[in-house]
C-alpha positions in Angstrom: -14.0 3.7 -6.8 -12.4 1.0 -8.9 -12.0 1.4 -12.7 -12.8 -1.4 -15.0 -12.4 -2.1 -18.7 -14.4 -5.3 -20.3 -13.0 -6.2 -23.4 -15.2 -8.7 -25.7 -16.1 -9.0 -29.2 -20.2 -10.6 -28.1 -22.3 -7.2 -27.2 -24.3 -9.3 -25.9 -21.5 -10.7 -22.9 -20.1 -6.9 -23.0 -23.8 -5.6 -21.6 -23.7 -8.4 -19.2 -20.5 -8.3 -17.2 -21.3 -4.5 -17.2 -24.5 -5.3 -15.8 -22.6 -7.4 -12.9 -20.3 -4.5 -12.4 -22.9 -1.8 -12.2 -24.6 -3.5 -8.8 -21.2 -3.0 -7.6 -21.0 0.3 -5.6 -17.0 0.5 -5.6 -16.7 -0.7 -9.2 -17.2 1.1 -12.6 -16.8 0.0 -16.0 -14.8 3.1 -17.5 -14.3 1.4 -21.0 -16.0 -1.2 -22.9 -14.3 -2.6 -25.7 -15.1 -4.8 -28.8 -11.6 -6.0 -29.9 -7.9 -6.4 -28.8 -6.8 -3.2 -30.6 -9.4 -0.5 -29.0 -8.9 -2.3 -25.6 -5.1 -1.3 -25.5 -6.2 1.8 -26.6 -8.4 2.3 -23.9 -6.0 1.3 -21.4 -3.9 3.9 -22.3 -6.5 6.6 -21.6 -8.3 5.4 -18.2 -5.2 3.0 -16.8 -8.0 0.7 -15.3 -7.9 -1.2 -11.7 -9.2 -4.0 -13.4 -9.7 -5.6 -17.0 -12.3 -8.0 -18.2 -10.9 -9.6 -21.2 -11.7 -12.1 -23.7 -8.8 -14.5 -24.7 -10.4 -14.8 -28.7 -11.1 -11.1 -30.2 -9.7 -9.8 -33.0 -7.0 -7.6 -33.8 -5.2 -8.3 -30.4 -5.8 -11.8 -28.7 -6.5 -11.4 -25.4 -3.7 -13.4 -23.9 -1.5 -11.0 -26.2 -3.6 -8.0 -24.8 -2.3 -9.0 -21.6 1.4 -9.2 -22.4 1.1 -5.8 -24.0 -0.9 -4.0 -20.9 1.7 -5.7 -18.3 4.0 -3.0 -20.3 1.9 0.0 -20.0 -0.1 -1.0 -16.4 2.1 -3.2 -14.3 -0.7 -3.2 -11.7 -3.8 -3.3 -13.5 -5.8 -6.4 -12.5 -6.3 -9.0 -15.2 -9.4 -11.6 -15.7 -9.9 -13.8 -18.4 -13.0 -14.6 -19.5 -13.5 -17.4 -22.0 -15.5 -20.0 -24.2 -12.4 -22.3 -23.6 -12.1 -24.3 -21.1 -8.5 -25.6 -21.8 -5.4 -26.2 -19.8 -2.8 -24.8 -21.9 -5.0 -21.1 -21.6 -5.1 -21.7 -17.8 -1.2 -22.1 -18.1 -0.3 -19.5 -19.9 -3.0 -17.0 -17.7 -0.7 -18.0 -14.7 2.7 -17.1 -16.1 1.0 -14.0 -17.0 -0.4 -13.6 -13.6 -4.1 -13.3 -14.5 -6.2 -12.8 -11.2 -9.4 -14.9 -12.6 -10.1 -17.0 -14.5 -14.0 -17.5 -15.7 -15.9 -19.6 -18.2 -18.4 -18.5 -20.5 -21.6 -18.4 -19.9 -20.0 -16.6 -17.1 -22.3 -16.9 -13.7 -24.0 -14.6 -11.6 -22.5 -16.1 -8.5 -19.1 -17.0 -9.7 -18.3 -12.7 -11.2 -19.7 -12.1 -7.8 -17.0 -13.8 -6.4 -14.4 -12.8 -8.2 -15.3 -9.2 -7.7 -14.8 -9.9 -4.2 -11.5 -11.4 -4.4 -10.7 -8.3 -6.5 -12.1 -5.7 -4.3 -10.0 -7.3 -0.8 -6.8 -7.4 -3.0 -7.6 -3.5 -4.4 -8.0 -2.8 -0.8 -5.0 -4.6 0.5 -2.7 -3.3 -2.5 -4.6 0.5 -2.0 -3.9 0.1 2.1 -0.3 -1.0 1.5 0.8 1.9 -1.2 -0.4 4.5 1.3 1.3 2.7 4.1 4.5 2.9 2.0 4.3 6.4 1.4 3.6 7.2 5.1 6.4 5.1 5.8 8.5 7.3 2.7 7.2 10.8 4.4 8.8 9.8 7.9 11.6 8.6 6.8 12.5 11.5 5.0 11.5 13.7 7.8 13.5 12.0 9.7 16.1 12.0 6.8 15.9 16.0 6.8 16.9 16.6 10.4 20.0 13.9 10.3 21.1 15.6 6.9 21.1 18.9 8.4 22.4 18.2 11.9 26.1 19.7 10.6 23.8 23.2 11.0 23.1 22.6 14.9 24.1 23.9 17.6 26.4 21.2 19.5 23.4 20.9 22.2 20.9 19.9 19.7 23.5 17.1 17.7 23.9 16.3 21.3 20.1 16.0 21.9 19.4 13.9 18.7 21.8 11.6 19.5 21.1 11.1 23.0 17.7 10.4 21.9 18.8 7.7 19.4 20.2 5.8 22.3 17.4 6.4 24.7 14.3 6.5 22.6 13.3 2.7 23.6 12.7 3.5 27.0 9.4 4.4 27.5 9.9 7.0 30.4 12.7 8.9 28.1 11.3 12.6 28.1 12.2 16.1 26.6 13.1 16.7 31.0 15.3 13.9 30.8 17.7 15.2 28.2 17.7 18.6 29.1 19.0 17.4 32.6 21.4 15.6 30.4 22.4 18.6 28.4 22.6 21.2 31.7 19.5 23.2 30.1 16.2 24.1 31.4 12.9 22.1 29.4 11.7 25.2 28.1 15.0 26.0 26.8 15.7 22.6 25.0 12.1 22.9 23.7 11.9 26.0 22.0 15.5 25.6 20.6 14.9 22.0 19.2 11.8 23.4 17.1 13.7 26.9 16.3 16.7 24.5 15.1 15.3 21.6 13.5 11.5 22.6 12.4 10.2 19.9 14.9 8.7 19.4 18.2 11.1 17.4 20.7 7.7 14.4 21.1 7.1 15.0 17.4 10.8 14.1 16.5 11.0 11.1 19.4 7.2 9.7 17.9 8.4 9.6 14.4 11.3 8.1 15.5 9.5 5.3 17.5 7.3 4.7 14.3 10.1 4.5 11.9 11.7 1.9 14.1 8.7 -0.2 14.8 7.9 -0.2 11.2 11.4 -1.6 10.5 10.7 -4.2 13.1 7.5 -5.2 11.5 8.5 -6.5 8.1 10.5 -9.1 10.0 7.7 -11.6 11.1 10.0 -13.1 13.9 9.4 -9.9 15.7 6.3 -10.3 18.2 4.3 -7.6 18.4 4.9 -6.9 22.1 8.5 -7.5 21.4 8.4 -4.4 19.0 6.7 -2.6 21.5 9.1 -3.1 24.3 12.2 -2.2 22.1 10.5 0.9 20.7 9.5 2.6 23.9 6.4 1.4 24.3 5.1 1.0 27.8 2.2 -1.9 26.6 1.5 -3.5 23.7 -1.9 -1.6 23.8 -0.5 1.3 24.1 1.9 0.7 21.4 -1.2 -0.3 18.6 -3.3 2.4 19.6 -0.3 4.6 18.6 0.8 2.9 15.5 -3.4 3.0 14.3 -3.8 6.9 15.5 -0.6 7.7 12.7 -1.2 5.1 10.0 -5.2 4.1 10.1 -3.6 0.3 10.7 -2.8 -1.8 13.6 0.6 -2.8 13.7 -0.9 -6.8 12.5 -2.4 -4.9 9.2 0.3 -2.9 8.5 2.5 -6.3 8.7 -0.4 -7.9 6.7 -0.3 -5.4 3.8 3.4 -5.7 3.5 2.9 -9.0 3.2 0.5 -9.3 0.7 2.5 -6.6 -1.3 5.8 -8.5 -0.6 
């Protein structure tokens, strides 16, 4: 659900944008406002998604309103809405990088739309933040295990590194590297999780996702590219893996990175 302030000195235009919103299932109007001055006040308390605002109220202007909220709420969506159809507003709403822009008597059809437009770029934006912090998590549990690799035993800094040069083949198994180390599977199993608070496939599927999501923010890299250097036997295989971890196919995940870029 998707907070939203409306900010407009006409109680009459306040009701009806609220109106709009309320149809909305994914929308709610947290704060309605009758002047500049409570607005900001408002923001403060309910840090909105989004904020309907009226560029002439008193107090606060709402082109001033703006300026002040980018301060407090970075990310909070702004839309003007406005008696004054006038370049020089449209301007400045750009430099302040106002999401809407709608005249008064504001449409049916036209808030409709810009709900819309909000509601994909809320998604998008909502998507990307939690892809970031997936990314964040298995990085730093990837992070944890390099940092304390001075604690091993030789046979597990051994393992780890064998598997950063093997990982992008796609047979490359726990049997592999114990053959490689002299020890039995079981053995290199149960020590690897004792030792590093990881499974062996756990540690060698992060890793394959931490790589592939490098690859992805470079938009030279094909998909089935990625999947090939990452040890991925198919480009199938590879999505279905990326999706099962992040909720995204690799193509979203480069998508929301995009559209947060």
């Amino acid at each position: 659900m998707y907070s939203v302030l409306i900010a407009d000195d006409e109680a009459i235009i306040r009701r009806g944008l609220k109106s709009f919103v309320d149809r909305e299932e994914d929308f709610t109007v947290t704060a309605l406002c009758e002047d500049g001055q409570e607005a900001l006040e408002a923001v403060k308390e309910t840090n909105p998604d989004v904020c309907f605002v009226d560029i002439n109220m008193p107090f606060v202007n709402g082109l001033e309103f703006i300026e002040r909220v980018r301060k407090i709420c970075p990310d909070t969506c702004m839309v003007i809405v406005t008696g004054y159809d006038d370049f020089a507003y449209a301007q400045q709403a750009l430099r302040l990088s106002v999401r809407d822009y709608l005249l008064k008597p504001v449409k049916e059809q036209d808030f409709m739309e810009t709900l819309q437009k909000l509601r994909e770029f809320l998604h998008a934006k909502k998507r990307t933040d939690q892809l970031l912090s997936w990314g964040g998590e298995t990085k730093q549990g990837l992070k944890t295990i390099e940092e304390n690799r001075q604690l091993y035993s030789e046979k597990i800094k051994t393992a780890l590194s064998y598997m950063e040069e093997h990982f992008s083949d796609p047979a490359f198994s726990l049997n592999e590297t114990a053959e490689y180390l002299h020890v039995s599977p079981p053995y290199l199993s149960k020590t690897f999780r004792e030792e590093t608070g990881d499974t062996f496939q756990g540690y060698l599927q992060r890793l394959r996702l931490k790589k592939t999501a490098e690859m992805l923010k470079d938009e030279s890299n094909l998909i089935y590219e990625i999947a090939e250097n990452c040890g991925y036997s198919s480009q199938h295989y590879f999505s279905a893996a990326f999706k099962k971890e992040t909720g995204l196919s690799p193509v979203e995940y480069r998508k929301g990175l995009t559209e947060r870029g």
